[in-house]
DRENPA-439509 format. One record per residue (C-alpha): x, y, z; residue in one letter; residue number from 1. Coordinates in Angstrom, 3 decimals, decimal comma. Example, Ala and Ser with C-alpha at 12.3 -4.5 7.8 and 13.67 -1.06 7.14 Angstrom:
BEGIN
> x; y; z; r; k
> 12,300; -4,500; 7,800; A; 1
> 13,670; -1,060; 7,140; S; 2
END
This chain:
BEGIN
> x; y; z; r; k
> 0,000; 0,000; 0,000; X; 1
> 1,025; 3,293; -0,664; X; 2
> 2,941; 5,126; 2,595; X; 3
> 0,918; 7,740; 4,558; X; 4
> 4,509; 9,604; 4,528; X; 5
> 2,504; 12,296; 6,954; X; 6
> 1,529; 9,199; 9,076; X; 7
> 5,528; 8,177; 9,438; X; 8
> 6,827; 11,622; 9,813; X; 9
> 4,232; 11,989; 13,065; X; 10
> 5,875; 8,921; 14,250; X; 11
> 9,143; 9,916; 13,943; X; 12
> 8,485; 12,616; 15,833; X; 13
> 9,012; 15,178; 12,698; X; 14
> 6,657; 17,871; 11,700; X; 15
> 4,713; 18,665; 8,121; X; 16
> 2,865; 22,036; 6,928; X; 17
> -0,085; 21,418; 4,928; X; 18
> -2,671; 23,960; 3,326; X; 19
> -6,651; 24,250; 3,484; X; 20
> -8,893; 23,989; 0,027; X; 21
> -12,363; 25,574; 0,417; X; 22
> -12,998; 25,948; -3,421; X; 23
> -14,908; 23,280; -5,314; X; 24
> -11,893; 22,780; -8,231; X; 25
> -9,547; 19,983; -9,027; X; 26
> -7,547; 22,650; -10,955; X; 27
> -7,104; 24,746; -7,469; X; 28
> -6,273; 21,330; -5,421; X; 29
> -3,494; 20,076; -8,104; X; 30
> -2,027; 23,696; -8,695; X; 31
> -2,241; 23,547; -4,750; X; 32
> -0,840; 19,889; -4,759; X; 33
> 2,366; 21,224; -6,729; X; 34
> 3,129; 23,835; -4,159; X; 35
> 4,721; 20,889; -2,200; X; 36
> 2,642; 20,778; 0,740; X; 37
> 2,959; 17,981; 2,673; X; 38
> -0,616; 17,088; 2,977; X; 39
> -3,667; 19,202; 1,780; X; 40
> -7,141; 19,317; 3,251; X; 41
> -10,294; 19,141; 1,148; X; 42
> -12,562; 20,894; 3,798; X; 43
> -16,525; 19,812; 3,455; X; 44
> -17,542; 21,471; 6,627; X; 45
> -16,979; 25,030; 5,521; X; 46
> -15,679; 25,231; 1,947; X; 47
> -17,675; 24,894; -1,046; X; 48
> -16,718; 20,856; -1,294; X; 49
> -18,989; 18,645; -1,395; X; 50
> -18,930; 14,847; -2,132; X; 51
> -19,065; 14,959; -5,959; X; 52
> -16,042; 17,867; -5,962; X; 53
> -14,055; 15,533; -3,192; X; 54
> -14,029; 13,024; -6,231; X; 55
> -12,039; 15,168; -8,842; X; 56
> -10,328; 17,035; -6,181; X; 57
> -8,703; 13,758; -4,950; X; 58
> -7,095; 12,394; -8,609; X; 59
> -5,568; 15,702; -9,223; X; 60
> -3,286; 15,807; -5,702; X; 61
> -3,009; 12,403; -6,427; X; 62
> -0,322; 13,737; -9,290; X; 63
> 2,123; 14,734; -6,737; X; 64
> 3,259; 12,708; -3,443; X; 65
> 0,794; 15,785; -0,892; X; 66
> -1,147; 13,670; 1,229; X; 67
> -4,978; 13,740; 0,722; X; 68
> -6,919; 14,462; 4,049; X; 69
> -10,622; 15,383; 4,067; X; 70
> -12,531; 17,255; 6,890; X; 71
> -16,225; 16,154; 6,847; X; 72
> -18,880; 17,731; 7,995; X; 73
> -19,889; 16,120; 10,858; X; 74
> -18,628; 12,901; 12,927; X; 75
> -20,952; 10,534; 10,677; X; 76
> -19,716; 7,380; 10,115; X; 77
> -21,248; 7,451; 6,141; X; 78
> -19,674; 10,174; 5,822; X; 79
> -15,980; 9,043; 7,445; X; 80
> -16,172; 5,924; 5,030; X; 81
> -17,058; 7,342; 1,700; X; 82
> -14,402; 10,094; 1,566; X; 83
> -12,075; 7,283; 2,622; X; 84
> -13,741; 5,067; -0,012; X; 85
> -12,878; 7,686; -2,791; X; 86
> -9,078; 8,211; -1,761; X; 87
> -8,813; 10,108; 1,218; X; 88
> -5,426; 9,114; 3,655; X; 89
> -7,155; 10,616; 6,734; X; 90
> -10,106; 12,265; 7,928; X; 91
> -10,484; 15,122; 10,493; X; 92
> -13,757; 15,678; 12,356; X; 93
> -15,307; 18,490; 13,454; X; 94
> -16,322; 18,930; 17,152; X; 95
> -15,161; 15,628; 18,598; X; 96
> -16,615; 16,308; 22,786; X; 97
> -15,782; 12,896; 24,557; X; 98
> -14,560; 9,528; 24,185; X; 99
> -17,600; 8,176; 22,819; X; 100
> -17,543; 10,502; 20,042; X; 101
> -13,612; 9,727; 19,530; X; 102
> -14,648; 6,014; 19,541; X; 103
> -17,426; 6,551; 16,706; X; 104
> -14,812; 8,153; 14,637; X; 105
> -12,162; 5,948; 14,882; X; 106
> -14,864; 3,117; 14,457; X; 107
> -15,617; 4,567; 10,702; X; 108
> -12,247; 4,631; 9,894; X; 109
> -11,029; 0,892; 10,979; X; 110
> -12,481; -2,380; 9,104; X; 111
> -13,135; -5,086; 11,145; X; 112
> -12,220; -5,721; 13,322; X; 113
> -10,515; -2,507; 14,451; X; 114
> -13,602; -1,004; 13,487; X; 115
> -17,023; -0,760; 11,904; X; 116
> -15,871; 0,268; 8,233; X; 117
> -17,791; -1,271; 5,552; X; 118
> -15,955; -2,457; 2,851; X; 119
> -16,049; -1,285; -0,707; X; 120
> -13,335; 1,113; -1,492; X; 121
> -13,937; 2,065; -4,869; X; 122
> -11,340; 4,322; -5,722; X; 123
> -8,811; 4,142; -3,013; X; 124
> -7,685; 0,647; -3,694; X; 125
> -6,407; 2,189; -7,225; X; 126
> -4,859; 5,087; -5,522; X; 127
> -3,645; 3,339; -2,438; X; 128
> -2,251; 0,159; -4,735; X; 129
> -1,825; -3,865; -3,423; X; 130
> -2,204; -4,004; 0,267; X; 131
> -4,589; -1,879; 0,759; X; 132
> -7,247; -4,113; 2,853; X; 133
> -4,066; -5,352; 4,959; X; 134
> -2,838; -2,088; 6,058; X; 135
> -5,176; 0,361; 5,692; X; 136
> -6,305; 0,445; 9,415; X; 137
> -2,489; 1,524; 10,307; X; 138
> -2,418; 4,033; 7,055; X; 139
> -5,305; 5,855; 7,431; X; 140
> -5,365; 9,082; 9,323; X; 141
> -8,197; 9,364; 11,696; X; 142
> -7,435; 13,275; 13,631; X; 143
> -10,433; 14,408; 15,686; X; 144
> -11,063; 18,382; 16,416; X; 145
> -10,722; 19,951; 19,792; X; 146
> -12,867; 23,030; 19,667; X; 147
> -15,099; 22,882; 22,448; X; 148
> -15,808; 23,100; 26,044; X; 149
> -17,021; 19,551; 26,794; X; 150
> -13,781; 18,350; 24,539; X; 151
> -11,611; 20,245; 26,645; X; 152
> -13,016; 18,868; 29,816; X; 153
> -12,426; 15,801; 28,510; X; 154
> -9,356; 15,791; 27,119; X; 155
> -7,187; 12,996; 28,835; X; 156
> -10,165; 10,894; 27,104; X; 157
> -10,395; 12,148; 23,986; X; 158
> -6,682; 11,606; 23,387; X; 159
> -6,130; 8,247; 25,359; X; 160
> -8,786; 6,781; 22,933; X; 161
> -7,413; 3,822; 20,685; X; 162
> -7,172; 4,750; 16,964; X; 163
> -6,884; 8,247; 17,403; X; 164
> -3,754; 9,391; 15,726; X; 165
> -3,892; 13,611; 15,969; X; 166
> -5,779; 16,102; 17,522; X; 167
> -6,700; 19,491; 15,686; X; 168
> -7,181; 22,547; 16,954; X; 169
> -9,834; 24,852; 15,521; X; 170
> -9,390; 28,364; 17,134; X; 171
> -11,561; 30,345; 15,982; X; 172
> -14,357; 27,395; 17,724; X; 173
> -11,951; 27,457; 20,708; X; 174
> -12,117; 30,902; 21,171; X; 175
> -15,789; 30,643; 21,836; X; 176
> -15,334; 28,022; 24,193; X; 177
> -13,034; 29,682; 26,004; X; 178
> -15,886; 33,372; 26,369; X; 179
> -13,570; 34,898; 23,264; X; 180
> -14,102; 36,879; 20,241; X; 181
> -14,003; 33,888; 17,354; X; 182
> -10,261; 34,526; 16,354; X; 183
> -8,324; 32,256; 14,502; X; 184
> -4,564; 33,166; 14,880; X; 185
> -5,239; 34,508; 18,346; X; 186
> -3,201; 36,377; 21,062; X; 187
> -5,453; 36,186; 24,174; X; 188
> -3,279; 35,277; 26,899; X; 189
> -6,133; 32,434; 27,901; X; 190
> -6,214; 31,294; 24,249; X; 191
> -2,666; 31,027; 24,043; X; 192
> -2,188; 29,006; 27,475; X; 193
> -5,025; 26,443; 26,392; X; 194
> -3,288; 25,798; 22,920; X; 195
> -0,437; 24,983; 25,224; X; 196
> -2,224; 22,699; 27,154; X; 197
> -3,251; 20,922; 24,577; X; 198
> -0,136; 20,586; 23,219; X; 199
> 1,120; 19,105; 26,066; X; 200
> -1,292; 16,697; 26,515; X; 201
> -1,204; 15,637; 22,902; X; 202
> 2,434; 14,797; 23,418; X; 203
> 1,643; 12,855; 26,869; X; 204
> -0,723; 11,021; 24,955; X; 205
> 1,884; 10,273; 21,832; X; 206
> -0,903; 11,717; 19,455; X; 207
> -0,077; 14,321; 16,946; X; 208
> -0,790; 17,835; 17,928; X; 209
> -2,437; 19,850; 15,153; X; 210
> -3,560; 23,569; 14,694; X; 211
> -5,095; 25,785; 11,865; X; 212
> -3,429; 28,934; 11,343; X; 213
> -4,464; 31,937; 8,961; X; 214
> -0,786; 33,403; 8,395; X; 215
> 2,899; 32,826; 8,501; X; 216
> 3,562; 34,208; 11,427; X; 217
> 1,635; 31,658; 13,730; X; 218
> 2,657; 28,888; 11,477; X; 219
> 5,909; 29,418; 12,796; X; 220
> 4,929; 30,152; 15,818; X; 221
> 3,148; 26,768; 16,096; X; 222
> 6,267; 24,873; 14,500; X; 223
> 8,483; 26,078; 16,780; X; 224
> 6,320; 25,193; 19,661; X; 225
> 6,278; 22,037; 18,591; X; 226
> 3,008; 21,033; 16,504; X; 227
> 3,509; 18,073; 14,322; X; 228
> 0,164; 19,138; 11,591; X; 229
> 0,222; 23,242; 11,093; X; 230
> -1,984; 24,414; 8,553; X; 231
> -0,053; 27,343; 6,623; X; 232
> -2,981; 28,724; 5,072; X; 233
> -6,249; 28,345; 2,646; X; 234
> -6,358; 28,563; -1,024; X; 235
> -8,421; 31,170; -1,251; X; 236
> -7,210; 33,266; 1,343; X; 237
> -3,847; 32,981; -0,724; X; 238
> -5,675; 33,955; -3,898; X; 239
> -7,437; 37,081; -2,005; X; 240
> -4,079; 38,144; -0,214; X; 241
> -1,998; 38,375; -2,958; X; 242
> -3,982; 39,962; -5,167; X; 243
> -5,223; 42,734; -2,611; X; 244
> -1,729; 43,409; -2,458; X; 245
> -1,170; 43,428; -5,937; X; 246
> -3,662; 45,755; -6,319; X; 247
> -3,155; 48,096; -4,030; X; 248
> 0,675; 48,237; -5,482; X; 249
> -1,078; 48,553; -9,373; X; 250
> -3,184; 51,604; -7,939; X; 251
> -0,522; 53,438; -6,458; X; 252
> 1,308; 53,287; -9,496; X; 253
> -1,640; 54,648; -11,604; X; 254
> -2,027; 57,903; -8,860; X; 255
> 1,895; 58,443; -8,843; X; 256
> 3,493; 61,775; -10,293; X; 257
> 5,092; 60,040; -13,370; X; 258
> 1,736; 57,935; -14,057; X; 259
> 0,211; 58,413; -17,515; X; 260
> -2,721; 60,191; -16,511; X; 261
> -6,476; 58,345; -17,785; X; 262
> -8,807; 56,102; -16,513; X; 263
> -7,555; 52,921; -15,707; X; 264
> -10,214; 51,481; -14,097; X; 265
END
């Protein structure tokens, strides 16, 4: 079967960046895919994907060695098992509170009998190549969100659960649980000390810490703090950035001195 290299780096202790696709385009995800991310997310709970974009998006990273993850849009088990089904090397879900809920997820993402999974993967046994019903269960990425009160009370169990390989933080969602302003790459000293905790308890528990981050700044941050997933940034906030700041560069040409006076726009 093909190697979840993001899989052995977290094992080895070793870190990987990885970028966020909202937009519903297998040209975005394989011009993405080329950037030479280590793993890309495909996210269903807020982006535009849905199921039917998942299965073009997936093929085109599958032209470079990124590693496919999906986010789906809720911890549904039908869900889980056709985006793995189609080619996906790991799912994360979305508002994981307890060990029960950790348990479900891992339970979509294991066959038998690890797990629940039903069998029929249609398109990942041509991605993933011979072996594939062997080793899946230890190749498959199953990363659960911590982005809520009741998760953070429970923590210890949420992370001590079997099959659970990283955690991810959402911050803007763990802002709110925490009586903030939703903020993603956020400051607040109470913010910043509960990232830390769970950091620290993510490496107690051997599971791979993971956080999303809107900028470079924080994604260094985060690295050098020691998370082994950081999310450098979305496609389209890429796309919007730089040409914002193109823009405002073109403009300031066109209202310079020198400037060819007319309407440019």
């Amino acid at each position: 079967m093909r190697e979840n290299k993001v899989m052995t780096a977290w094992h080895q202790g070793q870190q990987t960046v990885g970028g966020w696709l909202s937009i519903d385009s297998a040209m975005t995800a394989e011009q993405m895919a080329h950037v030479g991310f280590d793993w890309l997310c495909l996210d269903m709970q807020h982006g535009m994907i849905d199921f039917k974009a998942v299965t073009h998006m997936l093929p085109a990273i599958s032209t470079t060695e990124t590693i496919p993850f999906v986010r789906v849009p809720w911890n549904e088990p039908y869900e889980i098992m056709r985006v793995l089904d189609a080619g996906a090397y790991g799912v994360i879900v979305p508002m994981v509170n307890n060990r029960e809920e950790a348990e479900r997820a891992v339970s979509a993402c294991r066959y038998p009998p690890d797990g629940l999974r039903s069998f029929g993967p249609t398109r990942a046994m041509m991605y993933a190549g011979k072996g594939y019903v062997e080793e899946a269960n230890s190749q498959l990425a199953c990363i659960v969100m911590i982005e809520t009160r009741e998760a953070l009370d429970h923590l210890d169990d949420i992370l001590s659960t079997p099959g659970v390989d990283a955690a991810y933080i959402g911050p803007a969602d763990l802002a709110y649980a925490l009586g903030l302003s939703p903020t993603g790459d956020n400051d607040h000293p109470l913010h910043v000390e509960t990232v830390s905790h769970i950091l620290e308890r993510c490496q107690h528990h051997k599971v791979a810490a993971g956080i999303h981050t809107g900028s470079l700044a924080f994604t260094q941050r985060y690295i050098q703090q020691g998370f082994q997933m950081v999310t450098l940034g979305q496609d389209s906030a890429f796309m919007t950035r730089l040409a914002r700041q193109e823009l405002k560069a073109a403009r300031s040409t066109t209202e310079s001195d020198d400037a060819p006076k007319g309407q440019f726009y």
